[in-house]
ROLO-56213 format. One line per 8 residues: number of its first residue (from 1); their letters; for each residue x, y, z of C-alpha. Coordinates in steps of 0.25 Angstrom, whole numbers. Example, Ala and Ser with C-alpha at 12.3 -4.5 7.8 and 13.67 -1.06 7.14 Angstrom:
2
1	AS	49/-18/31; 55/-4/29
***
This chain:
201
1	XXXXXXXX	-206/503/-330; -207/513/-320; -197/525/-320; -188/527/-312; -180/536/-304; -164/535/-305; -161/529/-292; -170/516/-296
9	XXXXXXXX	-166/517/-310; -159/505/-317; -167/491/-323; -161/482/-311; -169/484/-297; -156/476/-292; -146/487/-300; -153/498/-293
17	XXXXXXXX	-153/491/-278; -138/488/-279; -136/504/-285; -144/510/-272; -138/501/-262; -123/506/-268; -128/520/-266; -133/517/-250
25	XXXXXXXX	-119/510/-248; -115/524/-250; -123/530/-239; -130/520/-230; -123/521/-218; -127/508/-213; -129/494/-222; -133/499/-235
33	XXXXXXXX	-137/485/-239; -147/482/-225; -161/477/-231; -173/476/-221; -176/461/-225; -191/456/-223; -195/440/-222; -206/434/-218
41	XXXXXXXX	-207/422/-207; -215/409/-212; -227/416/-204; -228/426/-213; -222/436/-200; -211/446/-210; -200/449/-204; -187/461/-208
49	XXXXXXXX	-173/463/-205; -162/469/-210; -150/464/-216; -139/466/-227; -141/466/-244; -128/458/-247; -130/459/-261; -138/463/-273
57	XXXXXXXX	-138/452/-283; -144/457/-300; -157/451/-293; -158/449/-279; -152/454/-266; -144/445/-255; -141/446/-240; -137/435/-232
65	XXXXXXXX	-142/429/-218; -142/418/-209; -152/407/-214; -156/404/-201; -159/417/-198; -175/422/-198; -175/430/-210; -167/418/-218
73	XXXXXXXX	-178/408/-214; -190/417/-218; -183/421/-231; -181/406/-234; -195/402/-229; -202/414/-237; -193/414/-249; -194/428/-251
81	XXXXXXXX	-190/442/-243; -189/457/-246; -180/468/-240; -179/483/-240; -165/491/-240; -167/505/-235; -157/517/-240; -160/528/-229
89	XXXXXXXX	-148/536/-235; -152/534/-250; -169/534/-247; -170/522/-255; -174/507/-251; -175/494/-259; -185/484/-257; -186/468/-263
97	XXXXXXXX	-194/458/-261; -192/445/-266; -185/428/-268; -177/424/-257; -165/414/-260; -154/410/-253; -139/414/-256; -132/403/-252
105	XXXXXXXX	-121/400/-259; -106/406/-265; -113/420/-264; -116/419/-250; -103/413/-246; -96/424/-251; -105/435/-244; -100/428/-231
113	XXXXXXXX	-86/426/-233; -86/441/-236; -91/446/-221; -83/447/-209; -78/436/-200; -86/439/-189; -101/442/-197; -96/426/-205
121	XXXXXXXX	-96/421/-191; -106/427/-185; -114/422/-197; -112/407/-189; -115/411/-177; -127/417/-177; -139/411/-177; -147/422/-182
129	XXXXXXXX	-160/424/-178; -159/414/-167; -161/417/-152; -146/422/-146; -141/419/-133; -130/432/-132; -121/439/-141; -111/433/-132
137	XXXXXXXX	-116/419/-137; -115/426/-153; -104/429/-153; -95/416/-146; -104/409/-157; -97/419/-168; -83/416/-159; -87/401/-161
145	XXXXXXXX	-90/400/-176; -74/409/-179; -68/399/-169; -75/390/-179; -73/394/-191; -62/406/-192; -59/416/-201; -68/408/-212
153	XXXXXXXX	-81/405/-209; -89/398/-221; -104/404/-223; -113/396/-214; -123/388/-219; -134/395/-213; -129/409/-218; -132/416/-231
161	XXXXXXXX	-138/423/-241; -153/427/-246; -155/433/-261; -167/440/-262; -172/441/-277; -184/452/-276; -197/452/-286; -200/467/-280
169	XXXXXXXX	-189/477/-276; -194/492/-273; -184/503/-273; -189/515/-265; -181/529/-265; -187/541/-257; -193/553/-264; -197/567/-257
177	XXXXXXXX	-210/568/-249; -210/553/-248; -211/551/-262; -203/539/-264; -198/533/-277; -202/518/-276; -197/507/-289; -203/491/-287
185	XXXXXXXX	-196/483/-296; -206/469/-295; -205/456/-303; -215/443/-300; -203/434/-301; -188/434/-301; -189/432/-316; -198/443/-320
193	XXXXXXXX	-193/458/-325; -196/469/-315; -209/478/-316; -204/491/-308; -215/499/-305; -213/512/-297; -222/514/-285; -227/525/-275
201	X	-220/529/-262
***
């Protein structure tokens, strides 16, 4: 096993991403818990975005979306995505590929019901990714769906979440003279013990 420095010390790849993202809650100004998330479209044409790390699970990370959406469709086609979380405060970043799975049950019913009014409603009337006529049209759409449903809206069927269960994460810290510290953690399959190799900047 390769040694390794204290910030990436510990025998749990998920144990240490949980620990750094606690310390950037404690200086990231902005979303601590963004992620630059990349898929692929059925032609092979990758695409990226950022969205929010909900939680991170003893062996997988989860962020919730619509399934309609463009990045919902090609995780489902593709099976599998990767992301990157940047720190600019800490100089750190956590990268993963992996297994893509739905979460779309109990746990994700809870994740919604814990947002505000207005994001759950919102959550019906977008069509995300879809062409839109005006923010004006959004938002009479929003009015529509709390006219509809009040103060409680159920999770719609078309909104939830995505567990990603990597088989490569790297954990990169930033070294004077641009002489990073850099820990892959990789594994052939979700079964297998990890091989954590350290590797050049």
């Amino acid at each position: 096993m390769a040694q390794r420095a204290e910030p990436f010390s510990g025998d749990d790849p998920f144990v240490i991403a949980r620990r750094w993202m606690d310390e950037a809650s404690k200086s990231e100004l902005n979303d601590p818990d963004a992620i630059a998330l990349a898929t692929v479209d059925e032609s092979g044409m990758p695409n990226a975005r950022v969205v929010l790390l909900r939680e991170v699970e003893a062996d997988a990370f989860v962020f919730y979306t619509n399934y309609t959406s463009a990045k919902a469709q090609e995780m489902d086609h593709a099976g599998k995505a990767a992301f990157v979380m940047h720190w600019k405060s800490l100089r750190r970043q956590v990268r993963a590929r992996g297994l893509i799975t739905r979460e779309d049950g109990p746990q994700a019913d809870a994740y919604y019901a814990s947002r505000g009014l207005k994001s759950r409603l919102g959550a019906w009337a977008s069509r995300q990714s879809q062409p839109l006529e005006s923010r004006a049209a959004l938002m009479y759409e929003v009015a529509q769906r709390g006219v509809e449903f009040g103060t409680n809206p159920p999770r719609p069927p078309f909104w939830g979440g995505f567990r990603l269960t990597p088989l490569e994460l790297e954990f990169w810290a930033d070294g004077a003279a641009r002489l990073h510290d850099r820990f892959q953690w990789r594994r052939a399959t979700v079964a297998d013990k990890w091989e954590i190799t350290r590797l050049n900047p």
